[in-house]
N, C-alpha and C positions, 0 to 999 in steps of 0.2 A: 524456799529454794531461791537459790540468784537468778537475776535475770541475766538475760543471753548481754548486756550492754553492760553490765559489772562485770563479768566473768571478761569479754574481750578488753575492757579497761584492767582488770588488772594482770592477764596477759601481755598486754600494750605495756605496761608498768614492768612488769617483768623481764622482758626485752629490751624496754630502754636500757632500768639499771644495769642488764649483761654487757648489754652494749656499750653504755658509757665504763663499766670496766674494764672491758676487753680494750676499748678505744683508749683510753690513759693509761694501760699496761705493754699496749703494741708500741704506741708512742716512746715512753721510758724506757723499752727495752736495752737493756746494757748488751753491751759488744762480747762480752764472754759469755753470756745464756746463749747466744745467739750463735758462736761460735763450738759451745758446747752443742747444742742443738743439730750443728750443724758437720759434725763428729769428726770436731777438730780444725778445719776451718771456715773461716771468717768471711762472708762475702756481703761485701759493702751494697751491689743492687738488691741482693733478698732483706736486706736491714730497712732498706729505703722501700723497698715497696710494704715491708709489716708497718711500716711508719706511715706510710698513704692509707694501706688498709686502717691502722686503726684511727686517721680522721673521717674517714668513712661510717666507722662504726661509731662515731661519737657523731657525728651529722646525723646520722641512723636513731641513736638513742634520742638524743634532742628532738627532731622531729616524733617519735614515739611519744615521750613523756608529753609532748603538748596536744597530741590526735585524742587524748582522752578525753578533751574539754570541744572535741567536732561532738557536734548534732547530727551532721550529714552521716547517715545510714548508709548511700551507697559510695562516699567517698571510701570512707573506713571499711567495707567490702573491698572494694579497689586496694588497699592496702594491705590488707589479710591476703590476695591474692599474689598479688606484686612479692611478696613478704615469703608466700609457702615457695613459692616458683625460684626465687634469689636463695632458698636454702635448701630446696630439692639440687637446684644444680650446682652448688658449693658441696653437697655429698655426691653428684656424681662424679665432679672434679678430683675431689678427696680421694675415693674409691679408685678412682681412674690410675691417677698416680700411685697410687701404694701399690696398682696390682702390677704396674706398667715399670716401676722400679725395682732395681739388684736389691737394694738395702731395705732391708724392714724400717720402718718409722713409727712408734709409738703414740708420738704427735698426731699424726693421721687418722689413725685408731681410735684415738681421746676428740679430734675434733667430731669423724664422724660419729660418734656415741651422742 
């Protein structure tokens, strides 16, 4: 059986690589996904902020891919925590908005999944 320090390693791993995906994909996002997404217009501050968000999430993964090679047990605690708490409330943000909105969103749906 794994130990409890392989298994949060390669969760740690796992989360970076999403994160450094989601971070080069918010990044490149083209103006018509975005537009499409955005059911039919285009708005240049939600472009900018998917583009802030996903240097966040490539700071996020970067930091991740390196926390693998800490020793410190209770830093990487601290992070596990910091980590559950930053994604409990991006689903209740999520939830918040879909239910608080006219328009159904699918997007929403698929994040919070």
């Amino acid at each position: 059986m794994e130990d409890a320090r392989q298994q949060l390693d390669r969760l740690f791993g796992f989360d970076s690589v999403a994160s450094l995906i989601f971070g080069v994909l918010s990044i490149l996002a083209p103006h018509g996904l975005l537009k499409q997404l955005g059911g039919g217009f285009y708005n240049h501050d939600v472009h900018e902020l998917l583009r802030l968000y996903g240097c966040l999430r490539l700071a996020c993964g970067w930091i991740l891919w390196h926390l693998r090679n800490v020793d410190d047990g209770r830093f990487r605690k601290a992070v596990c925590e910091a980590l559950c708490v930053c994604y409990v409330l991006q689903i209740i943000a999520l939830i918040r908005a879909q239910l608080t909105n006219d328009r159904y969103s699918w997007c929403n749906w698929l994040a919070i999944i």
